[in-house]
C-alpha positions in Angstrom: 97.9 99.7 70.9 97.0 100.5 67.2 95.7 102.8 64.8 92.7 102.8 62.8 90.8 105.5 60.3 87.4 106.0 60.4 85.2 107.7 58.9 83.0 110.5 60.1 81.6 112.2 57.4 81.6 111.2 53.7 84.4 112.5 52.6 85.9 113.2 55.7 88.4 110.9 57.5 90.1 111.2 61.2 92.1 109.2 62.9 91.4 107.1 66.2 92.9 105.3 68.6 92.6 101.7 70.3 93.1 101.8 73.7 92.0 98.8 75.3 90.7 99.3 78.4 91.9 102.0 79.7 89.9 105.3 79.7 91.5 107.6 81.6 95.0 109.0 83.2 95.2 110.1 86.9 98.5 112.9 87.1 99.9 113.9 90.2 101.8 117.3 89.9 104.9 117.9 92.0 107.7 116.2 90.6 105.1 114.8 87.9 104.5 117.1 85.6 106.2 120.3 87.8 109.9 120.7 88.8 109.1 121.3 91.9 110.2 119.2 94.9 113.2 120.6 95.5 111.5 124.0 96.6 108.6 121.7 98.8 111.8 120.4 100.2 113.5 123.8 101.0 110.5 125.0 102.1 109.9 122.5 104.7 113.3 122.9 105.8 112.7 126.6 106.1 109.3 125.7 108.0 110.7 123.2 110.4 114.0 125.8 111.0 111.5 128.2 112.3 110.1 126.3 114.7 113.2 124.7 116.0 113.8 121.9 114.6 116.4 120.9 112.1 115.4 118.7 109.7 117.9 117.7 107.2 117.1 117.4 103.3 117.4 113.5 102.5 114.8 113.1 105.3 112.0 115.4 103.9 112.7 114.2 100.7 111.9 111.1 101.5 108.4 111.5 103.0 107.4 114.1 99.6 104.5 113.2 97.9 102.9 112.8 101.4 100.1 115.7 102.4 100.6 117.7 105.3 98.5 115.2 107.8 100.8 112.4 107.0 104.3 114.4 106.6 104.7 115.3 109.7 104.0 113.0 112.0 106.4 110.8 109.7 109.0 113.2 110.2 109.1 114.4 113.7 106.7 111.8 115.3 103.2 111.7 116.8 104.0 113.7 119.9 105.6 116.8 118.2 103.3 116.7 115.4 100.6 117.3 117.8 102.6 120.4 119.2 103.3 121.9 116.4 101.7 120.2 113.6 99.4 122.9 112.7 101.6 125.6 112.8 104.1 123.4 110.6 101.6 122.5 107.5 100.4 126.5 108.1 104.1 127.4 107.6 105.1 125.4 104.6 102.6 126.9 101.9 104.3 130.4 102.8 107.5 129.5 102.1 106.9 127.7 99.2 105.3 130.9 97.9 108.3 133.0 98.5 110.9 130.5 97.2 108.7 129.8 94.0 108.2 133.6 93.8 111.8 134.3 93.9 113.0 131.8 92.1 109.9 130.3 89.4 109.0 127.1 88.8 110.1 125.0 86.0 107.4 123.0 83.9 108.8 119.1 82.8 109.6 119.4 78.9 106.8 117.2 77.3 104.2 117.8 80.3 101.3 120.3 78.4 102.1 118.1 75.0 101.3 115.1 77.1 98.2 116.3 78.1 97.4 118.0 74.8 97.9 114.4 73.1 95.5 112.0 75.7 92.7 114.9 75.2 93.6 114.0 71.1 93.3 110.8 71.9 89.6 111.1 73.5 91.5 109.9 77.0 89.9 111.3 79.9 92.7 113.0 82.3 92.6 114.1 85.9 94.9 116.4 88.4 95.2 114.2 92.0 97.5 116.6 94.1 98.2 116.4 98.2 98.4 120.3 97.6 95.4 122.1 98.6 93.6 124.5 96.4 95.8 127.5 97.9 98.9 126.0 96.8 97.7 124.4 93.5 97.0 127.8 92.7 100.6 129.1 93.7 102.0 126.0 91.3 100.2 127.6 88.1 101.0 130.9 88.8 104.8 130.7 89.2 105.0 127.7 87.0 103.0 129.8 84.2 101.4 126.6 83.9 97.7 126.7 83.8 97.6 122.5 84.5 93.6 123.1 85.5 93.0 124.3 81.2 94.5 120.3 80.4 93.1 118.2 82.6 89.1 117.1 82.8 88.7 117.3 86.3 91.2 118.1 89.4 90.9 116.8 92.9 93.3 117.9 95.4 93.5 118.1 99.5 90.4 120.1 100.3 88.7 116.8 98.4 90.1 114.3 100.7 90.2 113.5 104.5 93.7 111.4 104.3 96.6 111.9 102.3 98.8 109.8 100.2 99.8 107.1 101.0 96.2 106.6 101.5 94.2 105.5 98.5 91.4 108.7 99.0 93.2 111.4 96.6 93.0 108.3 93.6 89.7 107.0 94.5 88.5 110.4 94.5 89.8 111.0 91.1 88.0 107.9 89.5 84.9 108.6 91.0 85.2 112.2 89.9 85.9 110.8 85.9 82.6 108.5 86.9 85.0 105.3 86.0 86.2 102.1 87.6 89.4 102.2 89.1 90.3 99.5 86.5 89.8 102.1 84.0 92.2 104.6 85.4 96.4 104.3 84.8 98.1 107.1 87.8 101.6 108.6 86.4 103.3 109.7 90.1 107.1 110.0 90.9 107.1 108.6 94.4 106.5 105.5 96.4 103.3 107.1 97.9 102.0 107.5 94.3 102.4 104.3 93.7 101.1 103.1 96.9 98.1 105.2 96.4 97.4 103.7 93.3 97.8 100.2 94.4 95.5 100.8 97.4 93.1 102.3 95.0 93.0 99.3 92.8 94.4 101.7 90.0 97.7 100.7 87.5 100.9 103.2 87.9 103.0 104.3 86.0 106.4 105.9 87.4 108.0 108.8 86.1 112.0 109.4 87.6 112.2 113.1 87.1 110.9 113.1 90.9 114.4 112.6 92.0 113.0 108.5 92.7 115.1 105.2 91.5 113.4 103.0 89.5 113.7 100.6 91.7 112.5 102.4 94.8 109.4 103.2 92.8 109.2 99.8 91.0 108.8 98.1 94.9 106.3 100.6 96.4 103.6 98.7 93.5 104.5 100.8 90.1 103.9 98.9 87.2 106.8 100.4 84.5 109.0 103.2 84.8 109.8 106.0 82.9 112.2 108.7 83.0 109.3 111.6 82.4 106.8 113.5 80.7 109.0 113.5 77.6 109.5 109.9 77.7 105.8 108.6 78.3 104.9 110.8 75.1 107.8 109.2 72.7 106.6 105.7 74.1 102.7 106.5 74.6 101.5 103.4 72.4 103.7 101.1 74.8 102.7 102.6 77.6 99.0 102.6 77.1 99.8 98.7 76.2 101.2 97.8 79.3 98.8 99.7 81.6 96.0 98.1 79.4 96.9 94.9 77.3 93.4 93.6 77.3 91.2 94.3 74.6 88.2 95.1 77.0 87.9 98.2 79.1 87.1 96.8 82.8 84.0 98.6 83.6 81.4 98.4 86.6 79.2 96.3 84.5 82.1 93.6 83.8 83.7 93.8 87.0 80.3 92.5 88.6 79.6 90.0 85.4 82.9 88.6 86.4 82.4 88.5 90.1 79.1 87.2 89.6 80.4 84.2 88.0 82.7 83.7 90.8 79.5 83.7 93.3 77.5 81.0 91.0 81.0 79.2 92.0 80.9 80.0 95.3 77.4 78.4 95.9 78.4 75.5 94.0 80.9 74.9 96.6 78.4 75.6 99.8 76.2 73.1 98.0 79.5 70.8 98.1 80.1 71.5 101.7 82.5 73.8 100.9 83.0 77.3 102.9 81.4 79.7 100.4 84.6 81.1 98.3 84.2 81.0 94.8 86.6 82.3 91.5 87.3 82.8 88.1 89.9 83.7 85.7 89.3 85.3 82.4 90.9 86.9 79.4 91.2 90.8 78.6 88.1 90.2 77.0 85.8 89.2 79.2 85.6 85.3 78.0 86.0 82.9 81.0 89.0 80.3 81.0 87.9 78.6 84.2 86.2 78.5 87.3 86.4 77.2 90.9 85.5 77.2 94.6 87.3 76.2 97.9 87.6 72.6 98.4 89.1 72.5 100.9 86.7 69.7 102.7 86.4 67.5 99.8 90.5 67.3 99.6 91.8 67.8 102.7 94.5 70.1 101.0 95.0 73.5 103.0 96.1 74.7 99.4 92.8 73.8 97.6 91.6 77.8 98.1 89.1 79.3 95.0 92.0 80.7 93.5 94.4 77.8 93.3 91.6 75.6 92.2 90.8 77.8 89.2 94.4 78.5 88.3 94.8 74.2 87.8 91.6 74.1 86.1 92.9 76.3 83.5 96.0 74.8 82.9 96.7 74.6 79.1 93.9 77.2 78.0 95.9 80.1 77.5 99.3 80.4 75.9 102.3 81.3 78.8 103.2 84.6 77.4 99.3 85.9 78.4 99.5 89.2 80.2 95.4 90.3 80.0 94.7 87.7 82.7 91.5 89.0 84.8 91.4 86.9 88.1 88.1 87.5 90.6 87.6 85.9 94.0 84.4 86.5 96.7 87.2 87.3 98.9 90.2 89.1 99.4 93.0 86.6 98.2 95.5 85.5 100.8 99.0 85.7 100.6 99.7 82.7 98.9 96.9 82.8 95.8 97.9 86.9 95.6 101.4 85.2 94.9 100.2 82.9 92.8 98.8 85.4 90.7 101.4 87.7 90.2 103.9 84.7 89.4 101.1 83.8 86.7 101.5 87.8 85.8 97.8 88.4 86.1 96.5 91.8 84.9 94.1 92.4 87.1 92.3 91.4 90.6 89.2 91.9 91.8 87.4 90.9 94.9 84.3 91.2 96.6 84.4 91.2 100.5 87.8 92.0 102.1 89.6 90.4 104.3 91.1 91.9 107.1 93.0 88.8 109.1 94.5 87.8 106.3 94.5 90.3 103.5 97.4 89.4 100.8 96.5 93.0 99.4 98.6 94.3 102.1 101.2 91.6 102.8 102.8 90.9 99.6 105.2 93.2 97.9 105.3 93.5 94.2 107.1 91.4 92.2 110.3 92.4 90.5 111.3 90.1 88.3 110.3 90.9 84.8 108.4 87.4 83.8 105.9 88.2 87.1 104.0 91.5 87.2 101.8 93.8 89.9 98.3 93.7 89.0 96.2 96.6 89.8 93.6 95.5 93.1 89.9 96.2 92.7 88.2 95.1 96.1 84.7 95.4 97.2 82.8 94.0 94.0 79.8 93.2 95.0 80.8 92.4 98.8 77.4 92.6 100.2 76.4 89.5 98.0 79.8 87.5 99.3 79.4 88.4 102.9 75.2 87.0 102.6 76.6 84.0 101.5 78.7 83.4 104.4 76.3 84.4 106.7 73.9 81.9 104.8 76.2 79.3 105.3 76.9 79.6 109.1 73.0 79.1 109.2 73.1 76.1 106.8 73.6 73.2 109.0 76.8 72.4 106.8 79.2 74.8 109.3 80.5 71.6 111.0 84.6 72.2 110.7 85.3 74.2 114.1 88.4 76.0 112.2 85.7 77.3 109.4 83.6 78.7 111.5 85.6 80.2 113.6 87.4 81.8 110.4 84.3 82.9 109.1 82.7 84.8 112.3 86.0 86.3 112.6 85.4 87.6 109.3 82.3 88.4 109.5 83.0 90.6 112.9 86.0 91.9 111.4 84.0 93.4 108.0 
C-alpha cells in the first residue's frame, strides 16, 4: 500500500489511496464488529434449557458463527434437531432480545472508525450476518449502532438458503457489491468465517476479539490475524497489502483472460495427446510467467499434471520472495498441485470446472508455516469451456488410455 496526491481541481488537491486489487471488505457482525457472542451464547443456553436440554457453554461457543439451520443439528444432532429444531432457532432470537435489552450491547472500540475510514478510502464495504433481518435489527438497536448507515450493502439470513459454514452468506455479498470474489477481503472472528470465505473463493482476515485463538482461526483458512477492529485500523496499509499484494485488481474480465490462456494450453495438450488440462501462472499484474498442460502420456510421470508442469517451466522467472503469484488451471487442482501451490505461497487460484473425486479445494488444510500461505480459491471460471473440451476429447479418437477415460466420464457424470 501507498499514498499518492492527485489533483482534482486546479488548485484543489486530495489524497488517494493505492489499493491493489482489492475493492471491497465483506464484515461479519457478532463478535466482528459487535461484543456480542457471549449473550448468543447465553441465549442459546436459555433456549435449549427450555426445551430440556442442557447444553453447556464451551459447546455452543464453539458452533457460533453458524446460522440457525446449521447450529443445531451440530449441537444436538439430526434426530433432535428435527424435533425440536424449529422451536429452538424460534426461541433463541427472544432471548437474545431480553438479555441484550437488559443488559446492552457493547460496540468493538475502532469498529464505526473502521468503517468510516474504507468509505474515505473509496473501498466498497458490506454487512454478511447468519442473523436474520429480525435480529440484525435487535443488534442496532441495543448496540446503538446503526452498522446498516456504514456499510454499502448488507446481506443476512433471509438472503441465503445455507448458513455458514457454507460459502452462500459471502458469495451473496460479492454478488451484491457486483465484484469478483477475488476482489473481496471478509474480516470474521470464527472458523466458519473463515471457512466461508475460503469456500467462497474470498481472502480472510481474522479478528480475536470473538473469543477465537489465532491459531484455531489461522487453520480453518484465515489468511492473518488480528486482535480487532482497533487493530486492523492502526495496521490498515499492511493489512490491505497482505489481502492484496498484487498490483492488479482480479476482475471478471482478468480472471477469464487468465483462464483463457490456460485453455489455449489445454488444447495444445489434446493436440499432443494429452487429456485436455491446461495452466498458467502469472504475476499480480496480469503478465504471464509460464504456461503448461498435462503430459502425462508424453512422460509417463503421474506427477506431470498442468500445474506442476507450469510451476518447472517457470523456474527462475520470478524472484523467491514473490507473494502476487496468480495460478489458473481448467480444473480443480488435486491435492498435490494445491500443495504445491501454497508451498510456492501463491496468491491466488482459479479454476474452471470442479472436480468433485478429487477436489484439493476440500482436502488440503491451510498451511501454517509462515514462508507458505492460503490463497484465496476462485472455481468455475469459465467451466462450460473446460468441460466442452473434455467432452471433445472423449469424441476425438485420441481417448485411448482406459484410466483417462474412465477419469474423465467420471468427471463428466459427476459435474
Amino acid at each position: 500500500m501507498g499514498r499518492v496526491y492527485v489533483c482534482a481541481l486546479p488548485g484543489q488537491w486530495r489524497l488517494m489511496y493505492l489499493r491493489g486489487m482489492l475493492d471491497a471488505f465483506i464484515f461479519d457482525l457478532d463478535g466482528t464488529l459487535v461484543d456480542s457472542n457471549a449473550v448468543h451464547v447465553e441465549a442459546w443456553r436459555r433456549a435449549f434449557e427450555s426445551h430440556g436440554y442442557r447444553i453447556g457453554p464451551d459447546l455452543i461457543f464453539s458452533q457460533i458463527g453458524k446460522g440457525g439451520d446449521n447450529f443445531v443439528p451440530a449441537v444436538l444432532g439430526k434426530q433432535a434437531d428435527e424435533k425440536d429444531g424449529d422451536a429452538l432457532r424460534a426461541a433463541q432470537p427472544q432471548e437474545f432480545a431480553a438479555l441484550a435489552r437488559a443488559q446492552g450491547l457493547e460496540v468493538f472500540p475502532g469498529a464505526r472508525e473502521l468503517l468510516q475510514t474504507l468509505r474515505e478510502r473509496g473501498i466498497k464495504t458490506c454487512l454478511a450476518t447468519s442473523s436474520n433481518k429480525k435480529q440484525l435489527e435487535l443488534n442496532q438497536e441495543f448496540s446503538h449502532f446503526n452498522v446498516s448507515d456504514f456499510v454499502d450493502e448488507v446481506v443476512n439470513a433471509n438472503d441465503i438458503q445455507t448458513s455458514k459454514p457454507a460459502p452462500d452468506l459471502v458469495t451473496a455479498a460479492a454478488k451484491k457489491l457486483k465484484l469478483s470474489p477475488a476482489q473481496c477481503a471478509m474480516v470474521g472472528d470464527t472458523p466458519f468465517d473463515a471457512e466461508s470465505a475460503k469456500r467462497a473463493g474470498v481472502v480472510c482476515l481474522a479478528v480475536t476479539c470473538g473469543g477465537h485463538e489465532a491459531a484455531t482461526l489461522r487453520a480453518s483458512g484465515a489468511r492473518a490475524v488480528w486482535q480487532g477492529p482497533t487493530d486492523l485500523l492502526a495496521h490498515l496499509d499492511e493489512v490491505m497489502k497482505i489481502a492484496s499484494p498484487g498490483p492488479s485488481r482480479l476482475t471478471q474480465k482478468l480472471l477469464e483472460k487468465l483462464m483463457r490462456e490456460a485453455l489455449s494450453a489445454a488444447r495444445e495438450g489434446m493436440d499432443h495427446g494429452e487429456v485436455p488440462i491446461g495452466a498458467t501462472l502469472a504475476r499480480g499484474d496480469g503478465s504471464l510467467l509460464a504456461r503448461g498442460y498435462n503430459s502425462l502420456n508424453a512422460t509417463g510421470n503421474k506427477a506431470a499434471h498442468a500445474e506442476m508442469v507450469t510451476f518447472n517451466s517457470a523456474a527462475g522467472k520470478y524472484p523467491p520472495d514473490v507473494r502476487d503469484l496468480i495460478l489458473a488451471s481448467t480444473l480443480e487442482p488435486c491435492v498435490m498441485c494445491l500443495g504445491a501451490a501454497m508451498e510456492a505461497a501463491v496468491d491466488t487460484v482459479i479454476f474452471g470446472l470442479h472436480a468433485p473425486a478429487d477436489s484439493g479445494t476440500r482436502r488440503v488444510r491451510p498451511p501454517q508455516s509462515p514462508e507458505s500461505g492460503m490463497p484465496r480459491i476462485v472455481g468455475g471460471i469459465l467451466a462450460d469451456e473446460s468441460r466442452a473440451l473434455f467432452e471433445n476429447w472423449l469424441k476425438s479418437g485420441n481417448a485411448d488410455n482406459p484410466q483417462q477415460v474412465a477419469f474423465v466420464m467420471q468427471l463428466l457424470a459427476m459435474t
